[in-house]
Backbone of each chain as nested JSON, in Angstrom:
{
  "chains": [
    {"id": "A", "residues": [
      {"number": 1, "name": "UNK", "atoms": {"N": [68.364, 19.39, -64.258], "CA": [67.216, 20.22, -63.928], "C": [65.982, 19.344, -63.729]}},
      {"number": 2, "name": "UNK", "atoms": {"N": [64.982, 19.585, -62.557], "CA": [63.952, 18.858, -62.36], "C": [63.064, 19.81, -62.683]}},
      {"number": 3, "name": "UNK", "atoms": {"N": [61.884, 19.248, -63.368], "CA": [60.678, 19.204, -63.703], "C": [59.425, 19.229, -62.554]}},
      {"number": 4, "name": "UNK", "atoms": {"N": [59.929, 18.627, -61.626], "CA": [58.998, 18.526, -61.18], "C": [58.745, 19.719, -59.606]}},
      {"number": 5, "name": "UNK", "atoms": {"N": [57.124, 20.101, -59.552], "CA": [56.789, 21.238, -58.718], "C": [57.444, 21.467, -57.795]}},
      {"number": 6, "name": "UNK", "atoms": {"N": [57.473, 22.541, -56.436], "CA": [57.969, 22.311, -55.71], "C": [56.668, 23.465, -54.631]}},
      {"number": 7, "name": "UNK", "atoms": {"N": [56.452, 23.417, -53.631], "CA": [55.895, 24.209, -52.666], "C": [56.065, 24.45, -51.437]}},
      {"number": 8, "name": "UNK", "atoms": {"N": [55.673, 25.722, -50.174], "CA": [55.715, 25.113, -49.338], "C": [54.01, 25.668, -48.305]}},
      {"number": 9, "name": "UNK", "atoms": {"N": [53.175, 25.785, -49.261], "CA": [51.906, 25.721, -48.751], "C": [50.926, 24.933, -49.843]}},
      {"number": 10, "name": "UNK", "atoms": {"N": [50.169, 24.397, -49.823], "CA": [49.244, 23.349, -50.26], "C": [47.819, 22.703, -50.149]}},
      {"number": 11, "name": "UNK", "atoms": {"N": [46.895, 23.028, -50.591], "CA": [45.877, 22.058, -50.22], "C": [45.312, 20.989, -51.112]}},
      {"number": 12, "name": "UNK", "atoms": {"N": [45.283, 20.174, -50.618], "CA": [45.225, 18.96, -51.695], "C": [43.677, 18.49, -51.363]}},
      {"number": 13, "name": "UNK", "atoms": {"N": [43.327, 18.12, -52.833], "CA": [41.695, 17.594, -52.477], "C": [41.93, 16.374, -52.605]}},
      {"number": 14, "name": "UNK", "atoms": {"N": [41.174, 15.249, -51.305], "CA": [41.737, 13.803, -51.495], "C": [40.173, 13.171, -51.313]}},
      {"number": 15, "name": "UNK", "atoms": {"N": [40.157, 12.539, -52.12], "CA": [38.761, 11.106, -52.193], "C": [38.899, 10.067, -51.738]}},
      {"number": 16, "name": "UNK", "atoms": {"N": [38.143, 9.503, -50.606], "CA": [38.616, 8.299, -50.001], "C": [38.301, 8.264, -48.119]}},
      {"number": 17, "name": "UNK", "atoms": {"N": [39.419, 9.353, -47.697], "CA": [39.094, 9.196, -46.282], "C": [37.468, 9.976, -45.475]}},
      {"number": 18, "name": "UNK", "atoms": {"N": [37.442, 8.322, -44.609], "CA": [36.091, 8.216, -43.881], "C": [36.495, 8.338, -42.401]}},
      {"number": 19, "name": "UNK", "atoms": {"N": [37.56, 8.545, -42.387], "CA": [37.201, 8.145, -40.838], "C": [38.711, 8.832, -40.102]}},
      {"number": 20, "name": "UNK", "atoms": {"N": [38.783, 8.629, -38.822], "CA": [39.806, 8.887, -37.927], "C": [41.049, 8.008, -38.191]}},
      {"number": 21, "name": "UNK", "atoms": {"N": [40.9, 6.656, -38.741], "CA": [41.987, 6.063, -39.37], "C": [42.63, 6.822, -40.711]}},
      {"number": 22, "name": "UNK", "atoms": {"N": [41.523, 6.976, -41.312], "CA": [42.56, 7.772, -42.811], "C": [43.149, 8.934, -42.479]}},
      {"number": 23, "name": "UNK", "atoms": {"N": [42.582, 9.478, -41.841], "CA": [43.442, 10.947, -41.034], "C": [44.457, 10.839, -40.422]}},
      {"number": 24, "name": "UNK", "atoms": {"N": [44.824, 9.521, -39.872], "CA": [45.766, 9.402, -39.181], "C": [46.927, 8.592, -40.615]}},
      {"number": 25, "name": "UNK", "atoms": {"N": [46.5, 8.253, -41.068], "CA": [47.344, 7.211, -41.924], "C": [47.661, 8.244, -43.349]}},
      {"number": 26, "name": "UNK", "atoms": {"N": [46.967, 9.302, -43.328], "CA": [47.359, 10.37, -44.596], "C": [48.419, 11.098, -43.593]}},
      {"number": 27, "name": "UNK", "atoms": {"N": [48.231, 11.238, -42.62], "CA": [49.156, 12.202, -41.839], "C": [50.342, 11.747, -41.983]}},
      {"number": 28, "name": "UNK", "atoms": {"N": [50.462, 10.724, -41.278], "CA": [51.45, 9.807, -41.033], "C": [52.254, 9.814, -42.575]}},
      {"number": 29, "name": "UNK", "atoms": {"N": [51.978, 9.545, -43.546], "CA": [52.204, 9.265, -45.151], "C": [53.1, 10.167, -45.695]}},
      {"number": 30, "name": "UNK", "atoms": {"N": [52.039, 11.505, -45.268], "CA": [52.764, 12.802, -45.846], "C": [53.603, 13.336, -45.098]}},
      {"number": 31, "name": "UNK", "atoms": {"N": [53.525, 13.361, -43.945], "CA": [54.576, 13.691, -43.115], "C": [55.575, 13.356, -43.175]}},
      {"number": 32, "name": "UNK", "atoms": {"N": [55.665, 12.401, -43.453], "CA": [57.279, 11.922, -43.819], "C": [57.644, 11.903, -45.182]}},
      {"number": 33, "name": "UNK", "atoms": {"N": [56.926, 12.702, -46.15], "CA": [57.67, 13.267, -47.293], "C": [59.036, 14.602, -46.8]}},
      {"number": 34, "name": "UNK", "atoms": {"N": [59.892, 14.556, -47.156], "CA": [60.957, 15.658, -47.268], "C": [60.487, 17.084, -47.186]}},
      {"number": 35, "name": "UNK", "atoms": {"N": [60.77, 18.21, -45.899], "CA": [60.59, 19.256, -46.476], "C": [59.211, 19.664, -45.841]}},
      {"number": 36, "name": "UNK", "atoms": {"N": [58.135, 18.416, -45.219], "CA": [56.831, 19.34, -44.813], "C": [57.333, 19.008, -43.28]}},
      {"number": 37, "name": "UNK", "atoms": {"N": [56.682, 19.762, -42.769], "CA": [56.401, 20.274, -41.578], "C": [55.221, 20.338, -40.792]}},
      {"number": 38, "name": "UNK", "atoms": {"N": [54.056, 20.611, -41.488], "CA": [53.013, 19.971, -41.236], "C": [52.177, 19.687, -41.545]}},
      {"number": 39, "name": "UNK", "atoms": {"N": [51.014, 18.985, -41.654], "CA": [49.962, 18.428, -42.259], "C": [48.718, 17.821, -41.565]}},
      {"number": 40, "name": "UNK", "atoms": {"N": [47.734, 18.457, -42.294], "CA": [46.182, 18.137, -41.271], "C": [45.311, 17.424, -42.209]}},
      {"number": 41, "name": "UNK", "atoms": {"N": [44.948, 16.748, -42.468], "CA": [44.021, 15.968, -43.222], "C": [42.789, 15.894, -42.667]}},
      {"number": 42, "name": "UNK", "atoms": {"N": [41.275, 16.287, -43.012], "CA": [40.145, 16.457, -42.683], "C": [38.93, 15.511, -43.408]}},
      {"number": 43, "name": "UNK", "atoms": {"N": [39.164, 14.079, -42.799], "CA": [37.734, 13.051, -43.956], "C": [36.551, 14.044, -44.484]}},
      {"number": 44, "name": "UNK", "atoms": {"N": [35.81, 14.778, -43.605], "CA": [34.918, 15.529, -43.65], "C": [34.706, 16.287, -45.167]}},
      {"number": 45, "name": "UNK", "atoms": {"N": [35.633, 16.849, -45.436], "CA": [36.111, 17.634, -46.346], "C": [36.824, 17.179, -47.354]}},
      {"number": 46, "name": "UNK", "atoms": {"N": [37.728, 16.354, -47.25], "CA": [38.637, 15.801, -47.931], "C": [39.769, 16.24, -48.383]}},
      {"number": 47, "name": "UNK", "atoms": {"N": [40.151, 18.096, -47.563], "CA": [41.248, 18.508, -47.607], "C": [42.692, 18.215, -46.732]}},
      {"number": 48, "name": "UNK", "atoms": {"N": [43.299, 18.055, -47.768], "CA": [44.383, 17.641, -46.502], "C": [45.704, 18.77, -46.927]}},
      {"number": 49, "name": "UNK", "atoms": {"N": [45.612, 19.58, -45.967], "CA": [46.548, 21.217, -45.832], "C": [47.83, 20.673, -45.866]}},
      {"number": 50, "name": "UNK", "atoms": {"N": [49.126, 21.051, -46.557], "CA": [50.214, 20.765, -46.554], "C": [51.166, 21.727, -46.461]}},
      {"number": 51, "name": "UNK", "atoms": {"N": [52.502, 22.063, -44.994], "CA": [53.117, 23.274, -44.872], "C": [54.076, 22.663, -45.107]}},
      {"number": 52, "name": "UNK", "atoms": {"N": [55.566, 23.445, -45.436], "CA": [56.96, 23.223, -44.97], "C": [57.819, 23.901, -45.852]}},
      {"number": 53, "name": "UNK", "atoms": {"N": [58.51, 23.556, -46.239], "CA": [59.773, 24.012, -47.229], "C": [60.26, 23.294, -48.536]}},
      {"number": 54, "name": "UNK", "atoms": {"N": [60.045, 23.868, -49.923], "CA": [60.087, 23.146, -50.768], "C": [59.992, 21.838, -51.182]}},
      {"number": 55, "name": "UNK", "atoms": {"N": [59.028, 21.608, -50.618], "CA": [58.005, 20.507, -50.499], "C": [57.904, 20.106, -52.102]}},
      {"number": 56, "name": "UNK", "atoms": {"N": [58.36, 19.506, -52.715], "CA": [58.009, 18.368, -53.973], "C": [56.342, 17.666, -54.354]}},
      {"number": 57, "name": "UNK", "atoms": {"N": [55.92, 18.455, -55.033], "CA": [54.966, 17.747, -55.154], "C": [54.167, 16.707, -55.497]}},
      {"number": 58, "name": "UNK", "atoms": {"N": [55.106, 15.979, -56.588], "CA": [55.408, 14.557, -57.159], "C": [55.005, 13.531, -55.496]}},
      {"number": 59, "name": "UNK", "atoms": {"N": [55.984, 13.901, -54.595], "CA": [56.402, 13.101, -53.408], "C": [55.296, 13.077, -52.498]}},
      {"number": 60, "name": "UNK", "atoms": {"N": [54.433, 13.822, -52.305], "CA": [53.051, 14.205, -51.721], "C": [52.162, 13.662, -52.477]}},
      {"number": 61, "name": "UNK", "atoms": {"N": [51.985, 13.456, -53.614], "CA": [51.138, 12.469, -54.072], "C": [51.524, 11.3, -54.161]}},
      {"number": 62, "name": "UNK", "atoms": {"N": [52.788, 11.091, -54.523], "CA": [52.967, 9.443, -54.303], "C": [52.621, 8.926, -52.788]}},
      {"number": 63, "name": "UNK", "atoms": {"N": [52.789, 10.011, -51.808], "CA": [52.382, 9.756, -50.499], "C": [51.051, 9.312, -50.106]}},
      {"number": 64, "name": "UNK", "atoms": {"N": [49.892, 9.769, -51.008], "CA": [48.698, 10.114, -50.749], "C": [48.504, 8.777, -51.482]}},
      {"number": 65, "name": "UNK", "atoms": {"N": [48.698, 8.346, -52.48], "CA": [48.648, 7.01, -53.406], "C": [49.161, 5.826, -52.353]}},
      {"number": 66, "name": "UNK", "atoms": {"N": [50.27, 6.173, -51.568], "CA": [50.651, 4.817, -50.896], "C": [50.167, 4.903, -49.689]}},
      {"number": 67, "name": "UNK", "atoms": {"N": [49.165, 6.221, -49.015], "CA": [48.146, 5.335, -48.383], "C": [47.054, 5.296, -48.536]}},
      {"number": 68, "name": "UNK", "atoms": {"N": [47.243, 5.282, -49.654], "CA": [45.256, 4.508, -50.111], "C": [44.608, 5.691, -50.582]}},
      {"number": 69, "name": "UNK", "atoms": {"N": [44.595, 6.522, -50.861], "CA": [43.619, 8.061, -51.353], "C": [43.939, 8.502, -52.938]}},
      {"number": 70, "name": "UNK", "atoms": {"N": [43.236, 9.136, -52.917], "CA": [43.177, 9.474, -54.665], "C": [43.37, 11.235, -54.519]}},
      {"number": 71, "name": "UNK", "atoms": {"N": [44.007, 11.607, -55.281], "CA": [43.854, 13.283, -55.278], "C": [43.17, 13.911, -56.033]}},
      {"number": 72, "name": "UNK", "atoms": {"N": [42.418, 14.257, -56.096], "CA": [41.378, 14.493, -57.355], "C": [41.785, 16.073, -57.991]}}
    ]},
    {"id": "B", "residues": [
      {"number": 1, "name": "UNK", "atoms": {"N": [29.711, -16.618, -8.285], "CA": [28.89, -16.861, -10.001], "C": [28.993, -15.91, -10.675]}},
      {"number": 2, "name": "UNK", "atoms": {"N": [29.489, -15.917, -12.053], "CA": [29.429, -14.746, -12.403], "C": [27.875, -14.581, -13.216]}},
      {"number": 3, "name": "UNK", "atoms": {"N": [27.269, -13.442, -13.938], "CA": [26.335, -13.396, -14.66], "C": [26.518, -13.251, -16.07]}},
      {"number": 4, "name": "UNK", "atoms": {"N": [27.987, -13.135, -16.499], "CA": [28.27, -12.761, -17.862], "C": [27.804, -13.878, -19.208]}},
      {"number": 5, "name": "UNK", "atoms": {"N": [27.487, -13.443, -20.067], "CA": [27.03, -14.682, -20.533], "C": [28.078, -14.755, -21.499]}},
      {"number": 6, "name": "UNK", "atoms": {"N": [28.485, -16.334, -21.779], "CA": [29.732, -16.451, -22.797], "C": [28.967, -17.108, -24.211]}},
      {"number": 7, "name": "UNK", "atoms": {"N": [30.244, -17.095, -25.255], "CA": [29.55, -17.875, -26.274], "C": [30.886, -18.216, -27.0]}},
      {"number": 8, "name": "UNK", "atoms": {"N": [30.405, -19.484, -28.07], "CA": [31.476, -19.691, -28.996], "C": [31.626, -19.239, -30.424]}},
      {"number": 9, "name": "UNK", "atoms": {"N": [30.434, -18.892, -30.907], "CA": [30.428, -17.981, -31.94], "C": [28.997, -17.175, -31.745]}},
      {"number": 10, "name": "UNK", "atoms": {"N": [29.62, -15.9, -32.64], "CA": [28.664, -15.02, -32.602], "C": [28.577, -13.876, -33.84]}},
      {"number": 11, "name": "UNK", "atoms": {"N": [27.504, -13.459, -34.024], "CA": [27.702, -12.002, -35.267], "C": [26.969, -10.853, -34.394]}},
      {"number": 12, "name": "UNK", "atoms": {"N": [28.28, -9.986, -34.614], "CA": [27.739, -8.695, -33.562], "C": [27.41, -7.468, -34.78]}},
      {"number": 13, "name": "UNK", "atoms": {"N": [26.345, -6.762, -34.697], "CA": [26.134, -5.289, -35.201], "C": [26.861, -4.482, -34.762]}},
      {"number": 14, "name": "UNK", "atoms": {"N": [27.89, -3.928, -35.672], "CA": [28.619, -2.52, -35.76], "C": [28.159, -1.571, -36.342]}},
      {"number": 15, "name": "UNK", "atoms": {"N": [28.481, -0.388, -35.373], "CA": [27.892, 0.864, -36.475], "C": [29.294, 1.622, -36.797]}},
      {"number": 16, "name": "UNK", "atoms": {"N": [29.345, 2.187, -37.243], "CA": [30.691, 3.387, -37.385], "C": [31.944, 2.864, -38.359]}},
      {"number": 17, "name": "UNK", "atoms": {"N": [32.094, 1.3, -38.769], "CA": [33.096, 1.314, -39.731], "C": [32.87, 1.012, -41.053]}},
      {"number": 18, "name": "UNK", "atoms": {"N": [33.903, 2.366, -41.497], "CA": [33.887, 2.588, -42.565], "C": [34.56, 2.268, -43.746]}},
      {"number": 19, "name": "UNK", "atoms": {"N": [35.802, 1.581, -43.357], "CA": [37.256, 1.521, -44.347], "C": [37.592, 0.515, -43.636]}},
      {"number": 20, "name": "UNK", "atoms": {"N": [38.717, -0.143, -44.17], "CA": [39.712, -0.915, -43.958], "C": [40.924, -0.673, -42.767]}},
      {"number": 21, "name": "UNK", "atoms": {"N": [41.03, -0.081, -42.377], "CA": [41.081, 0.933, -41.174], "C": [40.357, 0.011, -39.757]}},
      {"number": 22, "name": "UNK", "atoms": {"N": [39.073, 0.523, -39.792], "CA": [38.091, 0.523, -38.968], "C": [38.131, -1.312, -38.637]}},
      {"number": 23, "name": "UNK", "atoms": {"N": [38.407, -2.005, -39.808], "CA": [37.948, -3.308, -39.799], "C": [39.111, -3.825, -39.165]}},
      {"number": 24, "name": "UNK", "atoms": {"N": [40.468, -3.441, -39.46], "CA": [41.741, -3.725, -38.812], "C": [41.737, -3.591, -37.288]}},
      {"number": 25, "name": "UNK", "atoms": {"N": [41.322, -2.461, -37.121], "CA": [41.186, -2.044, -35.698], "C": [40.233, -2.767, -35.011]}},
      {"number": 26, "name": "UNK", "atoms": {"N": [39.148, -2.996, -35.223], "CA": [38.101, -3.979, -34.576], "C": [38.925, -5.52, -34.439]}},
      {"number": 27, "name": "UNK", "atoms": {"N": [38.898, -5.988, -35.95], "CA": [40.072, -7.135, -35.875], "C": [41.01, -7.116, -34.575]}},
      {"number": 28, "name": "UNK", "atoms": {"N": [41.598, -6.147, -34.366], "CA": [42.466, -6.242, -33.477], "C": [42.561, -5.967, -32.045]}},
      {"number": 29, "name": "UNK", "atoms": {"N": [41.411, -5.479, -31.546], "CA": [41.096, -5.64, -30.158], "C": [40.33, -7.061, -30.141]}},
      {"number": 30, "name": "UNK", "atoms": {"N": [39.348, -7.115, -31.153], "CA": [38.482, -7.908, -30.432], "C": [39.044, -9.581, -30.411]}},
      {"number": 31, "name": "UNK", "atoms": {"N": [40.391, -9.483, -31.274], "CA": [41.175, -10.716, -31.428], "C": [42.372, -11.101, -30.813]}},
      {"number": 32, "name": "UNK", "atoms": {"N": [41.996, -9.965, -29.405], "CA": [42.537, -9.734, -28.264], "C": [41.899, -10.488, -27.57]}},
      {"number": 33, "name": "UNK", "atoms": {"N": [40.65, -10.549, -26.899], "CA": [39.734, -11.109, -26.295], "C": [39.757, -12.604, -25.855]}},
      {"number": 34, "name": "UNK", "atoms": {"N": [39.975, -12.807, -24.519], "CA": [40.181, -14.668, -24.577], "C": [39.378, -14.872, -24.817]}},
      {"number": 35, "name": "UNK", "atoms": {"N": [39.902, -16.049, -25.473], "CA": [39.26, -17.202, -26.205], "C": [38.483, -16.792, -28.074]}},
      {"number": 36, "name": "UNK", "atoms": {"N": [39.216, -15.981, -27.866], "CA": [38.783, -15.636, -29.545], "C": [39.556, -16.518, -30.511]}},
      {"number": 37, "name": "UNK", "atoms": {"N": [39.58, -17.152, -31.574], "CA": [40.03, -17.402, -32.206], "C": [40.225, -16.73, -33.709]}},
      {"number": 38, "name": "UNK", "atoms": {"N": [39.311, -16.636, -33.866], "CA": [38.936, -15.891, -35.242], "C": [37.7, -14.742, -35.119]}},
      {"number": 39, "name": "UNK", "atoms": {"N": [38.175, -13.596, -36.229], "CA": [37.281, -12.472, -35.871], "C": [37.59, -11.73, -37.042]}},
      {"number": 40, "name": "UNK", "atoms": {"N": [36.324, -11.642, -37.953], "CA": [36.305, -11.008, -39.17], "C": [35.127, -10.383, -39.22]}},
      {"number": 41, "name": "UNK", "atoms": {"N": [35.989, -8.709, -39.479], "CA": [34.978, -7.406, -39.993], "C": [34.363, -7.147, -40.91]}},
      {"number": 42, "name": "UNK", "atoms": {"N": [33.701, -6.579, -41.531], "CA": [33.229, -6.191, -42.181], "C": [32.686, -4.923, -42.61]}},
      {"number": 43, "name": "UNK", "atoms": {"N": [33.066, -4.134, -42.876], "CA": [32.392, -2.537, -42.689], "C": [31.566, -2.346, -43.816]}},
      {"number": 44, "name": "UNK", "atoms": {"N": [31.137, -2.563, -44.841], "CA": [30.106, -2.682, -45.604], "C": [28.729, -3.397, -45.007]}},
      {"number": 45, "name": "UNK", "atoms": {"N": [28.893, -4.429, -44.341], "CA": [27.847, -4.698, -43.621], "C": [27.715, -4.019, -41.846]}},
      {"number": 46, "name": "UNK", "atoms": {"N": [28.393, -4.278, -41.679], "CA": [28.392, -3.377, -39.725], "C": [28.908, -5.143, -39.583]}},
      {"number": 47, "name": "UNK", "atoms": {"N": [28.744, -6.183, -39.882], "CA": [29.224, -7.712, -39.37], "C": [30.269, -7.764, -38.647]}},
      {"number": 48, "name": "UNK", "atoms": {"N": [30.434, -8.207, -37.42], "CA": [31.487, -8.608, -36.982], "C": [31.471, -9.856, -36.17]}},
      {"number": 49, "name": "UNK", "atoms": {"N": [32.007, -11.127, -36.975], "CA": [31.782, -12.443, -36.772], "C": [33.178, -12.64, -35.79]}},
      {"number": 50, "name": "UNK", "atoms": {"N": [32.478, -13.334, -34.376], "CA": [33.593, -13.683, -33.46], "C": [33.096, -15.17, -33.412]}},
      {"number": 51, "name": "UNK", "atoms": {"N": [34.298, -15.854, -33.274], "CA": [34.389, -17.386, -33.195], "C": [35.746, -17.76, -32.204]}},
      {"number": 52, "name": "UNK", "atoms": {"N": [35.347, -18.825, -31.436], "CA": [36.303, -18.92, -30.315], "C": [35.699, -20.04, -29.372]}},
      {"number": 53, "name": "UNK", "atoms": {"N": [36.194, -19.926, -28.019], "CA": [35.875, -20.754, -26.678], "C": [35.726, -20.044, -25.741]}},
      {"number": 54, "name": "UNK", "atoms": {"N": [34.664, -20.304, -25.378], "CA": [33.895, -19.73, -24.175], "C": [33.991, -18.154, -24.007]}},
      {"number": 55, "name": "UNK", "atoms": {"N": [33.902, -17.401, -24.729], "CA": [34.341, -15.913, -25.007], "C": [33.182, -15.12, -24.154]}},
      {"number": 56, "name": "UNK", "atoms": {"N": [33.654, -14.239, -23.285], "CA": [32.757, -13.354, -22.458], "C": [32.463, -12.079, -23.632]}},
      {"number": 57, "name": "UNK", "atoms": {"N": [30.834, -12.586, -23.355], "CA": [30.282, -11.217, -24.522], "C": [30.77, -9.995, -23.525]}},
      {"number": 58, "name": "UNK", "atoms": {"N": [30.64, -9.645, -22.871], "CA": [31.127, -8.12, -22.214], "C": [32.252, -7.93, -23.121]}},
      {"number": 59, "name": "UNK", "atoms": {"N": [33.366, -9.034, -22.585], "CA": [34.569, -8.611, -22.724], "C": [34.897, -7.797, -24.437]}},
      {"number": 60, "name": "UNK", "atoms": {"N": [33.667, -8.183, -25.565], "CA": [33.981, -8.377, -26.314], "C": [33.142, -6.817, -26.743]}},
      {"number": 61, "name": "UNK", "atoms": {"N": [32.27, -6.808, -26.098], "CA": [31.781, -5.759, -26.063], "C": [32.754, -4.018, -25.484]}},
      {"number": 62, "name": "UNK", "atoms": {"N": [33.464, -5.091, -25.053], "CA": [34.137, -3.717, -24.44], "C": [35.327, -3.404, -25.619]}},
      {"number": 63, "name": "UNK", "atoms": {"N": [35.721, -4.843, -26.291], "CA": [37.079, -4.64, -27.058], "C": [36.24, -3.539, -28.622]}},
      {"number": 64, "name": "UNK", "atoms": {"N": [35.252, -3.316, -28.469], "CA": [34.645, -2.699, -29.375], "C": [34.718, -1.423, -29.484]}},
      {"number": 65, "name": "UNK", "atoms": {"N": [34.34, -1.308, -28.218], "CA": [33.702, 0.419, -27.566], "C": [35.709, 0.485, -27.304]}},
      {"number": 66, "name": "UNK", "atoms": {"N": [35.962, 0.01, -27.136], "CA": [37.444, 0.563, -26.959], "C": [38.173, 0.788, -28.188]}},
      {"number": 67, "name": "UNK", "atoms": {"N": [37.862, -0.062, -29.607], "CA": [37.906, 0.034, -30.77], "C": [37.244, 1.61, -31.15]}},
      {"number": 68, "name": "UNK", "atoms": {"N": [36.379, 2.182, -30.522], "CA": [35.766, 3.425, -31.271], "C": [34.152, 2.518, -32.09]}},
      {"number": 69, "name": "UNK", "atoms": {"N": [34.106, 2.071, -32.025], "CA": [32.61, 1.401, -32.613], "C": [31.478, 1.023, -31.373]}},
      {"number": 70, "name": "UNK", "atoms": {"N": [29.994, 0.739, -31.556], "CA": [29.379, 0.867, -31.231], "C": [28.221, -0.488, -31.273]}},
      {"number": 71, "name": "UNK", "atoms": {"N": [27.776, -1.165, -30.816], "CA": [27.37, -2.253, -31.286], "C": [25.764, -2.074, -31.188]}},
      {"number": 72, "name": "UNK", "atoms": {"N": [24.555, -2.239, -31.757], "CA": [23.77, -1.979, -32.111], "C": [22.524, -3.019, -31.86]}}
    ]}
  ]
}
């Protein structure tokens, strides 16, 4: 049995992205976690919306950690 | 004749980068540019130090504005 969350809608608050690069490089990150489908990341705001199908949430933050952002 | 004026080193004003990102990307057009040799960003300062042979400021100017930055 796992412990850990599972979803398949999300908004994550992230600290860090400035620019059209982090948007592209959070996209890129999370997107290729298992299970999402899609994902919009907004510097502006610092939300980055997460859709798909039992989406792991452990795996979406380690995503967000390996490219450079903090989830607050 | 042309009118372009060249140089072998130079520090250009950037506006717009923000991250590590931004500095990669500049890095990497403008270290495109003949005769560049070396070319280090800086986005805490706007700095962007080009060093090289006989380097056409246009050209370098353009590897900027094609970068998404703005030179000042």
């Amino acid at each position: 049995m796992s412990t850990d969350s599972t979803f398949d809608s999300r908004v994550f608050d992230v600290t860090g992205m400035t620019c059209g690069h982090c948007k592209a490089a959070v996209e890129e990150e999370v997107g290729a976690v298992k299970g999402v489908n899609l994902v919009v990341a907004t510097p502006a705001t610092g939300k980055v919306v997460v859709e798909g199908t039992n989406i792991n949430e452990a795996e979406v933050r380690a995503a967000l950690a390996e490219a450079g952002y903090q989830v607050v």
